[in-house]
N, C-alpha and C positions, 0 to 999 in steps of 0.2 A: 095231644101235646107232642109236640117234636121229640125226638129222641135225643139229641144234644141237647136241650133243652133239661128232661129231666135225667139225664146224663149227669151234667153239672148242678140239679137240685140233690141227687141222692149222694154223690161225691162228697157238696161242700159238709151238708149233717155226719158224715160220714169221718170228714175229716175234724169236724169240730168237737163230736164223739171223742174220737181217736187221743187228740189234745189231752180232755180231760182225764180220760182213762189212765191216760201218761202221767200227768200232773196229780192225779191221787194217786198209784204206784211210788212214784217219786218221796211225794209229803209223808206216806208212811215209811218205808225204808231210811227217809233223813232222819226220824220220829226216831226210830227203832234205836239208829245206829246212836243217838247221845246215851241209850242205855247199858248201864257194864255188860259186858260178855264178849264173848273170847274172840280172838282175830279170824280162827276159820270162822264161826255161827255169820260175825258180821261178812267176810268175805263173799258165803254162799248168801247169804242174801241178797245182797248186790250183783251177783253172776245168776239168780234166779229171776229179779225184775229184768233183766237181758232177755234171759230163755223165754218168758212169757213175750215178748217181742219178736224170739226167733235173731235177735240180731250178737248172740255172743260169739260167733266165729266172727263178725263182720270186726267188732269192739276185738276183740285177740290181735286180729289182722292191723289194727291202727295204734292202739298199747301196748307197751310190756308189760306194764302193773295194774291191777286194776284195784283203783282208789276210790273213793266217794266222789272228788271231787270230779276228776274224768269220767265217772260214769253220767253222773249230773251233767256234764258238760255235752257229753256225746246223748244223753238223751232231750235235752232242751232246747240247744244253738248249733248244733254241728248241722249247717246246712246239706250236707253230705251225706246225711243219715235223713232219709226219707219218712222217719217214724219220729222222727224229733221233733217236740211241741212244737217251736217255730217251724219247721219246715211242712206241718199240721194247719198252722195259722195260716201261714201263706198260700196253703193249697186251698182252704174254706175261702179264704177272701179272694181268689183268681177264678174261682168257679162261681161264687155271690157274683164277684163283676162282669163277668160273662152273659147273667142273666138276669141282671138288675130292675129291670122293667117288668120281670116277673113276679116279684117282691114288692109287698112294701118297703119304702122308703124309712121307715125307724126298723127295719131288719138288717138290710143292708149296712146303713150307718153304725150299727152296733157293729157286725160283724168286720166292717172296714175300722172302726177305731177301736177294737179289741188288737187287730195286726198293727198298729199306728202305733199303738201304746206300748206293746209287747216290746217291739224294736227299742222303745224308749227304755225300758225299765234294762234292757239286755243291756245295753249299750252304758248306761247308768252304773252297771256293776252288781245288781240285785241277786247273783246266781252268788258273790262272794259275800256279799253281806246278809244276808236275810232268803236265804232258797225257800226256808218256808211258807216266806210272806209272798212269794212269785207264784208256788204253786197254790195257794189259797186263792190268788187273784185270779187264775187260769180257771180253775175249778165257777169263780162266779162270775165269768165272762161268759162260761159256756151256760152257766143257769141263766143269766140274763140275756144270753140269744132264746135259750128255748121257750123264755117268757116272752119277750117280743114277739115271736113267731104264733104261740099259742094267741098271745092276745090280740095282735093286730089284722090276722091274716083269715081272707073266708078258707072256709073247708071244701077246697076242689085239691084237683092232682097237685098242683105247686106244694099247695102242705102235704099230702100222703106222701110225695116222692119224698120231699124231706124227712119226715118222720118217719119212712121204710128205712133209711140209709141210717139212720140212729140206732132202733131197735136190730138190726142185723148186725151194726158195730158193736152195741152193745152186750148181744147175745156171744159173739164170736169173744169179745174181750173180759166175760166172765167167766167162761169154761176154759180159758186160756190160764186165766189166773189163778183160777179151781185148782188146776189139775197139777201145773207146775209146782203151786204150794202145796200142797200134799202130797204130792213126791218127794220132798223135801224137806216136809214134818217129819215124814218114813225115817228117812236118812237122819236125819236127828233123834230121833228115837232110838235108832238102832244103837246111836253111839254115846246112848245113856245120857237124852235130854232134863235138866232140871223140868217137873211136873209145872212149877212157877214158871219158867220161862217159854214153857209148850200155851200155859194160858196167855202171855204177851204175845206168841206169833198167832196163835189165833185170833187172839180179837183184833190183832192187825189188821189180818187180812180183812175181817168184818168191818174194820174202820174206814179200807182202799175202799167199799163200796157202798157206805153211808149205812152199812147193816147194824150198828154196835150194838146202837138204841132198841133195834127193832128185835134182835135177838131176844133182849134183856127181857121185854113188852111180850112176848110169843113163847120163850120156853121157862121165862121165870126161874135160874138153876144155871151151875156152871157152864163153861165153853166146852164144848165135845167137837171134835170133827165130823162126827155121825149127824150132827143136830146142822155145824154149819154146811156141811155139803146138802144138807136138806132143805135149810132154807134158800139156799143161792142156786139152788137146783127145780123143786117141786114148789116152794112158795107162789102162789099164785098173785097173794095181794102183796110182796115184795119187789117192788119195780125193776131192779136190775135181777131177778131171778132168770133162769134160762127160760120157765115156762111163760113166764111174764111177758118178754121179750119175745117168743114166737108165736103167742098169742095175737102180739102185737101185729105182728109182720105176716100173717095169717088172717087178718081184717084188713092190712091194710091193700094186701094182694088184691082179696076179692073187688076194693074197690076201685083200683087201679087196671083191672082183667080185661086180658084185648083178647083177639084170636086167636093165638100161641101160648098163651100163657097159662092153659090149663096143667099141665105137666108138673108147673116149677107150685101152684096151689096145691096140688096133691101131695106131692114133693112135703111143704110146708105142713099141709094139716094133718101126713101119717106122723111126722116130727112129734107137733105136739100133741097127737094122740097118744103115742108111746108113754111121753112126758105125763100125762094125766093118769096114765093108768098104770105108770108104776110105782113101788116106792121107795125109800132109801135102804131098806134092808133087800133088795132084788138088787137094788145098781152096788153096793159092797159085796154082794155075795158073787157076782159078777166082776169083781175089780174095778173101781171108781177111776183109775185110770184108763181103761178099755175103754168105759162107757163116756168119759169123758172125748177120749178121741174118735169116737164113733160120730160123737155128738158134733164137733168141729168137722168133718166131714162135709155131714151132711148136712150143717147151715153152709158149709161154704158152698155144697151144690146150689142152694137153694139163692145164693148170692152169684153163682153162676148163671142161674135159671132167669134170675132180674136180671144182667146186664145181656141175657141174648134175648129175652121178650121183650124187654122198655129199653136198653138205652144203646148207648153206642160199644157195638166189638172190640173186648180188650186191647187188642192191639192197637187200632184206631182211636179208643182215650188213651194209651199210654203215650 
């Protein structure tokens, strides 16, 4: 396969990923904020789904206040903010049409009138009326590409490059999310958190990434942070888990493996070794923070490792 080629197959999953990650961030944070509590709790909440972006200095630099509704704003449609749903949408369906003929034809089509429609509903006014109901729609635009894709498409490079750029997004955008929430449970704790309202941000978080259910099904018994950094960390049969996710992208290396790319597979399978053999009382005893940015590291080398063995030099896709 060309390298521009699976260039723009790992991009567009990547960016359609990206979307959704946004779009359940968002949906719980809007959740959160109809419930009473105090002006800082909700402030940092909204200045936390930032940090997990990395883009609260960029957001400071453009607002003086930051509101629910500007954050929502600058995280959905602000074409100028590169991590914004739409600007997420737009880059999945410019790298689909680039290599259209590579795809079936009900992929494509999904993922061209997911950005068709999007523009419609923005345009509509749906971020003032109803934000919940847009990001609900985000969230099943991205399940019904991944269904498409699953069920239309044979199993060569076209689907692993896609399915690598998902599981890498996804891996990178749940230790993102890990780590900032629980620095930030920290700080509310410290400043004498109601025990009731420590259980509403945690199963928030668990909500951001379709875990609630699955919590409840696995440890049977309150929400602990110990239990959810466990599951969204070591859970093997929980799909967006970290080890989940580089399991994934650790099969789908090997199948993808040219002559350079031994490095960036080693790279990957000491990753999720680690992962298998430790367990949540090593990674606290250690700082859940440490090991969480150890961990973002080293999947991003490993996302460095893919774009110099398969695709095209940063510089040259930027």
């Amino acid at each position: 396969m060309l390298s521009r080629t699976a260039d723009h197959l790992y991009w567009m999953s990547r960016y359609t990923e990206r979307a959704e990650n946004t779009a359940r961030m968002l949906d719980v944070n809007y959740q959160m904020s109809l419930l009473p509590q105090s002006a800082d709790v909700a402030q940092q909440a909204w200045r936390s789904l930032l940090e997990i972006s990395e883009l609260a200095q960029v957001f400071d630099a453009k607002y003086t206040l930051m509101t629910p509704a500007d954050v929502i704003h600058f995280m959905v449609d602000d074409m100028q903010n590169p991590s914004s749903i739409m600007c997420c949408l737009q880059a999945a369906r410019e790298n689909a049409r680039a290599v259209r003929g590579s795809m079936t034809t009900e992929l494509w089509e999904t993922i061209n009138t997911t950005w068709l429609e999007a523009q419609k509903k923005i345009r509509a006014g749906i971020l003032e009326t109803a934000p919940a109901e847009f990001f609900e729609w985000v969230k099943f635009r991205s399940h019904q590409t991944r269904g498409v894709q699953h069920g239309t498409m044979v199993r060569d490079e076209v689907y692993y490059f896609i399915r690598l750029g998902t599981f890498l997004e996804r891996a990178d955008n749940t230790a993102r999310l890990l780590d900032v929430k629980s620095l930030t449970a920290e700080h509310l704790r410290e400043q004498g958190n109601d025990p009731v309202d420590d259980f509403y941000y945690w199963a928030a978080i668990l909500r951001s990434v379709s875990a609630f259910e699955t919590y409840r099904k696995v440890y049977r018994d309150v929400i602990t942070p110990e239990r959810v950094a466990e599951l969204l960390i070591l859970r093997s049969d929980m799909p967006r888990s970290l080890v989940a996710c580089v399991n994934e992208v650790v099969d789908l290396l090997v199948k993808v493996r040219n002559a350079q790319s031994a490095k960036t597979i080693t790279q990957a399978r000491n990753l999720l070794a680690e992962l298998r053999d430790t367990n949540i009382d090593e990674i606290l005893e250690q700082n859940l923070h440490r090991f969480l940015t150890h961990f973002l590291e080293r999947i991003n080398a490993v996302g460095g490792g893919i774009s110099r063995d398969f695709l095209l030099p940063l510089e040259i896709a930027a």
